[in-house]
C-alpha positions as CSV (number, residue, x, y, z in Angstrom):
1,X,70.6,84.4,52.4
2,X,70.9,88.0,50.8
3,X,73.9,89.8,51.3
4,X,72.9,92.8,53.6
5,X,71.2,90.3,56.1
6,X,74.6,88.3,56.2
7,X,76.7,91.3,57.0
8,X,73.9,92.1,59.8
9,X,74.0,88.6,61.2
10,X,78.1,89.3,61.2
11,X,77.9,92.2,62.9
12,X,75.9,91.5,65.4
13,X,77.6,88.2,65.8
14,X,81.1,90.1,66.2
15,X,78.8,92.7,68.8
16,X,77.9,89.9,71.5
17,X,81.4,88.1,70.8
18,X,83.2,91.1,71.6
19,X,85.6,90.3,75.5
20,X,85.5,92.3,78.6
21,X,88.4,94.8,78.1
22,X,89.6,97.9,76.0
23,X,93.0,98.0,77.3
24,X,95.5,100.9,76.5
25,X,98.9,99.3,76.5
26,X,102.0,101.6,76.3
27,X,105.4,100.2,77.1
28,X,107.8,103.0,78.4
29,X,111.7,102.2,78.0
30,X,113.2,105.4,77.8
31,X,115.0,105.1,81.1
32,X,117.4,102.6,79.9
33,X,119.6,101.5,76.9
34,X,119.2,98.1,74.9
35,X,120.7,97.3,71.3
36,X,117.3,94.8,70.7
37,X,114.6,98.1,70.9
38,X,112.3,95.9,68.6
39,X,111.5,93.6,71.8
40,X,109.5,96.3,73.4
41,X,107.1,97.2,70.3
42,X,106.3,93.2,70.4
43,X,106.2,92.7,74.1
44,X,103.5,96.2,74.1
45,X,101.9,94.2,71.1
46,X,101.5,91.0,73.1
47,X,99.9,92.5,76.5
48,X,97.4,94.5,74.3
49,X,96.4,91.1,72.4
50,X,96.4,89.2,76.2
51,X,94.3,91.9,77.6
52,X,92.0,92.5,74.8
53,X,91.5,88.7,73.3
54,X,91.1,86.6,76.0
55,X,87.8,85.5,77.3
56,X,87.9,86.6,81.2
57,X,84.3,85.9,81.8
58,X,80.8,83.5,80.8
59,X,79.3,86.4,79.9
60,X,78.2,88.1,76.0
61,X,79.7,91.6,76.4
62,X,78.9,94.3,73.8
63,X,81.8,95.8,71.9
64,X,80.0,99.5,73.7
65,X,80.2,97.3,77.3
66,X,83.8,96.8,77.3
67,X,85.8,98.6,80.0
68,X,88.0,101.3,79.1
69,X,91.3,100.8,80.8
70,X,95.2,101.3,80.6
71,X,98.3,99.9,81.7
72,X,101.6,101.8,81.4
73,X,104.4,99.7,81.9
74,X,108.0,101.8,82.8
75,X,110.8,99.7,82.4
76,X,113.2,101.3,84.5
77,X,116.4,98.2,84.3
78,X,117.0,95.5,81.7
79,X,118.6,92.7,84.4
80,X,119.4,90.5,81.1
81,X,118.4,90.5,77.4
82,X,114.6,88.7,78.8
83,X,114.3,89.6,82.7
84,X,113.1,93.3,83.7
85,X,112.3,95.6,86.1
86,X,110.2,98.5,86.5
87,X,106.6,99.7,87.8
88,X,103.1,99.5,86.4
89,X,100.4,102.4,86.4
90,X,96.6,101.0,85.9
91,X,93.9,103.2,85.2
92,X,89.7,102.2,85.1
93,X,87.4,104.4,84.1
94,X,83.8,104.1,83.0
95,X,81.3,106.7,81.4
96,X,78.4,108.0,83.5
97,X,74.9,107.0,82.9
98,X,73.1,109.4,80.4
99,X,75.8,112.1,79.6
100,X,79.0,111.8,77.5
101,X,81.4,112.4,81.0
102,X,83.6,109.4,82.1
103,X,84.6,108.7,85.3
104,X,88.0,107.0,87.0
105,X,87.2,104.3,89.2
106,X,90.9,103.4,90.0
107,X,94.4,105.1,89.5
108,X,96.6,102.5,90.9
109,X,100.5,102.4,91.1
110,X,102.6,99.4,91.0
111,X,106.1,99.9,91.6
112,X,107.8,97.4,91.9
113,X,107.2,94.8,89.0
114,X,109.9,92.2,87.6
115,X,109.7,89.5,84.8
116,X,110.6,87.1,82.1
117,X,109.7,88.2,79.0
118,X,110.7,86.1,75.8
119,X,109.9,87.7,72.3
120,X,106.9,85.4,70.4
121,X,106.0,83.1,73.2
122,X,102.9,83.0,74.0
123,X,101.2,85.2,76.8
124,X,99.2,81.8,78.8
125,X,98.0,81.7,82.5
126,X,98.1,78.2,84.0
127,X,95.5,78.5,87.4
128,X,96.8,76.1,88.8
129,X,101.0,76.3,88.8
130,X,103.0,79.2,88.2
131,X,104.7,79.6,85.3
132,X,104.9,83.6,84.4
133,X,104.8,86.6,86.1
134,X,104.2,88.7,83.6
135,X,101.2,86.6,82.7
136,X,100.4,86.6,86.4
137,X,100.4,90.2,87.1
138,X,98.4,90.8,84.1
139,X,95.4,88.2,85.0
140,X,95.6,89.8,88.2
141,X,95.1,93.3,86.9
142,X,92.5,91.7,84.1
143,X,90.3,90.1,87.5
144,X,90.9,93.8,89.3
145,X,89.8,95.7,86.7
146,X,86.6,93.4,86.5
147,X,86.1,93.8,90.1
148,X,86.3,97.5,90.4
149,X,83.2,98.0,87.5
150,X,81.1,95.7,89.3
151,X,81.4,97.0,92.6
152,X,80.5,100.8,90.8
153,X,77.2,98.9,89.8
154,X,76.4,97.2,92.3
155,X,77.1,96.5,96.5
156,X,80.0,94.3,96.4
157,X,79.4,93.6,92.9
158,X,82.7,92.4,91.4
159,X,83.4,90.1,94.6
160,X,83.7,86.9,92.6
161,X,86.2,89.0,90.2
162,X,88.2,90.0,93.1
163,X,88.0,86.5,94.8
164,X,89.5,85.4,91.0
165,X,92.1,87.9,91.9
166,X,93.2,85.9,94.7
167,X,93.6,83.3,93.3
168,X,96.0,84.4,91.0
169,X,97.8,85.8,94.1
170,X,97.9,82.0,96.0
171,X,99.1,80.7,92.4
172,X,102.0,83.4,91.6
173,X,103.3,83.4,95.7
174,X,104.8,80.2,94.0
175,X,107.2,82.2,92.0
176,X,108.5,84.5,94.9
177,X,108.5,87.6,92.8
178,X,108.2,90.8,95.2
179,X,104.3,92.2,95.6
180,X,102.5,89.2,96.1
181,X,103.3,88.2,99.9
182,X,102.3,90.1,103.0
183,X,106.0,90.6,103.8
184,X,106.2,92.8,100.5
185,X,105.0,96.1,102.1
186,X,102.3,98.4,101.6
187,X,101.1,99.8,98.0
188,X,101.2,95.8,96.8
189,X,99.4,93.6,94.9
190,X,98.4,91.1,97.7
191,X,97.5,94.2,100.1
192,X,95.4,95.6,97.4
193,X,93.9,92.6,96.9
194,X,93.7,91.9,100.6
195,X,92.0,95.3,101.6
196,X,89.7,94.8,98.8
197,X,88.1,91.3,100.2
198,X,88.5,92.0,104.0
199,X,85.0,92.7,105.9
200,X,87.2,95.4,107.5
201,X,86.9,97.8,104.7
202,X,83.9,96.8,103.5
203,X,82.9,100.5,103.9
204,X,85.2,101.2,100.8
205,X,83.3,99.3,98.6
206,X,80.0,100.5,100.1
207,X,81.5,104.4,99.2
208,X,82.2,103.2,95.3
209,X,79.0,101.6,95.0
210,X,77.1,104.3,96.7
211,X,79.7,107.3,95.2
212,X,78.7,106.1,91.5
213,X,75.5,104.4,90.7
214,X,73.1,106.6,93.7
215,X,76.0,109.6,93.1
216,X,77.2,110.4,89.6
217,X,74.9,108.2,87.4
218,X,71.9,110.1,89.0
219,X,73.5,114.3,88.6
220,X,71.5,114.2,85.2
221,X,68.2,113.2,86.6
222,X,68.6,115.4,89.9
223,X,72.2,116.8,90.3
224,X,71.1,118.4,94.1
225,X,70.2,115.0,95.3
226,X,73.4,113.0,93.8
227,X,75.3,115.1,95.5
228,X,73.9,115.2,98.6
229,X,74.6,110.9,98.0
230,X,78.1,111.4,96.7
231,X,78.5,113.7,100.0
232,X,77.3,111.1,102.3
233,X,79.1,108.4,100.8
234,X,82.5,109.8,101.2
235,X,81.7,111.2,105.0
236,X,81.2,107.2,105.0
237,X,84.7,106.8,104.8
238,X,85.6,108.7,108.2
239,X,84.1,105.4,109.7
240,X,87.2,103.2,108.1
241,X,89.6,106.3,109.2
242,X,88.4,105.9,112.6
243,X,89.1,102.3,112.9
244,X,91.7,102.2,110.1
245,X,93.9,105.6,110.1
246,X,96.4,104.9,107.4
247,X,94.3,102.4,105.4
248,X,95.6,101.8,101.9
249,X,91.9,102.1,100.2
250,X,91.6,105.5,101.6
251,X,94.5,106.4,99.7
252,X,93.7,104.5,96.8
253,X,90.1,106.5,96.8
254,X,91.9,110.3,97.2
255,X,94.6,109.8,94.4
256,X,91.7,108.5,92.1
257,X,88.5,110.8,92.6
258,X,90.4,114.2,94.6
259,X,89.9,115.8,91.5
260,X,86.8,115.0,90.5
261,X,85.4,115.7,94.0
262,X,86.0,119.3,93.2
263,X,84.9,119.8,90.3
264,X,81.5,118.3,91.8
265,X,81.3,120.2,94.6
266,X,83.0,123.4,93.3
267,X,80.4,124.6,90.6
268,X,76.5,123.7,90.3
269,X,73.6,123.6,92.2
270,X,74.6,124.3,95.8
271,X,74.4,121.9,99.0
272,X,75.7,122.1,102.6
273,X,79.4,120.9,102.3
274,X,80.6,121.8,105.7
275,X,81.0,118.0,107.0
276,X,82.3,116.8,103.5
277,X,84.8,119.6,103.7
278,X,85.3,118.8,107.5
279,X,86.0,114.9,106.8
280,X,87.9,115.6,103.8
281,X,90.3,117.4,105.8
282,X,90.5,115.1,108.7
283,X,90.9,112.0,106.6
284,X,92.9,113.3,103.7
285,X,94.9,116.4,104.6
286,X,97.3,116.0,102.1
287,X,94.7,117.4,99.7
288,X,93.8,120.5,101.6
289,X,94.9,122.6,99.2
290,X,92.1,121.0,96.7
291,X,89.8,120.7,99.5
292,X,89.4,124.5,99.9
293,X,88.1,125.0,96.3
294,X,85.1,123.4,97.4
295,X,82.5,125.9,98.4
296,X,80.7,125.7,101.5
């Protein structure tokens, strides 16, 4: 076989080979004071590879498919030489169809996170007992993050991902770390997860389908008629309000997209945005502020 065509076979080999994720790790530690700094650099080094390496899916991804994404772990107490505790900030973003803009689909906070972590043992999930929570939040956040594209492609398109999710949940409630059991709070893992697969907010994931593949991946085509989509899909969300005043999701939605709902609605062709305006301020007052840049 001549050269060239080997190294184009390679390629394209290494193209359809390539996994789901291109995860950000950064491991913050400034907040507290250990001789053994070296443990962090390896333990940012061994999420990345976890993230990055491991198959989550059956399917041939393109190295161009692979979902941006972050995690910023803050270790805010060293309870012993392997244990810590902090809080975890996950970000999801994905570009929108035809221009060079990317979009956040989630901005999530997690904070209150504790684990084991052991210097050069290996990051493995076991599905069926728990062994690691480290391991399990990050399979959990692997399976979210999965979940969250698909449902901005498609109508409840990253269900299985999120019922994956769950699982991990059932597995890690064996471990009794905080965030995983209903008795943990609000602003959790299992109530994220929860939300996410109850019929009860299925207008949430309506919104993020609706909000990004009729909204944003159409303003190239037709910017006046995506927005009048991206306007009706978030007036959507005054139906979950209704029912649901202090919902999580709702929260979720505000923190991740407030900012880009203004610049949407603030500049460009010109719609009605008297009811979006309206709703916003009903159902998200905290962000009134932002809410009066858009023009009506």
């Amino acid at each position: 076989m001549p050269k060239f065509t080997l190294i184009i076979v390679l390629f394209f080999g290494l193209n359809l080979s390539a996994q789901e994720l291109n995860c950000v790790v950064f491991i913050n530690h400034a907040e507290i004071g250990v001789s053994n700094k070296k443990i962090f650099d390896t333990m940012q080094n061994d999420i990345f590879e976890y993230m990055n390496n491991t198959k989550w899916t059956t399917s041939a991804y393109k190295t161009h498919e692979r979902i941006d994404c972050s995690i910023t772990i803050n270790i805010l107490e060293a309870v012993s030489a392997s244990s810590f505790r902090g809080s975890l900030q996950l970000q999801i973003s994905r570009p929108v169809f035809n221009s060079t803009y990317t979009t956040s689909i989630l901005n999530f906070n997690d904070n209150n996170i504790s684990f084991q972590y052991e210097e050069f043992q290996p990051l493995v999930y076991n599905e069926n007992n728990f062994d690691s929570n480290l391991v399990s939040i990050l399979t959990f956040y692997a399976y979210t993050i999965l979940g969250y594209q698909g449902d901005t492609f498609g109508y409840k398109g990253g269900e299985n991902f999120f019922k994956l999710a769950e699982s991990v949940v059932n597995v890690a409630q064996q471990g009794g770390g905080v965030g995983w059991n209903r008795i943990d709070g609000n602003y959790t893992r299992y109530q994220l997860n929860e939300n996410l697969l109850s019929p009860v907010y299925e207008q949430y994931r309506k919104t993020m389908y609706e909000y990004h593949i009729l909204g944003l991946d159409r303003m190239v085509d037709n910017s006046r008629d995506a927005k009048e989509v991206m306007a009706r899909s978030i007036e959507g969300l005054q139906n979950l309000y209704n029912d649901r005043p202090n919902t999580f999701l709702i929260r979720v939605f505000f923190d991740t997209k407030g900012d880009e709902i203004v610049d949407v609605f603030a500049d460009g062709p010109r719609i009605d945005t008297q009811k979006l305006r309206d709703v916003l301020s009903r159902i998200y007052p905290s962000f009134d502020e932002k809410w009066k840049e858009i023009k009506i």
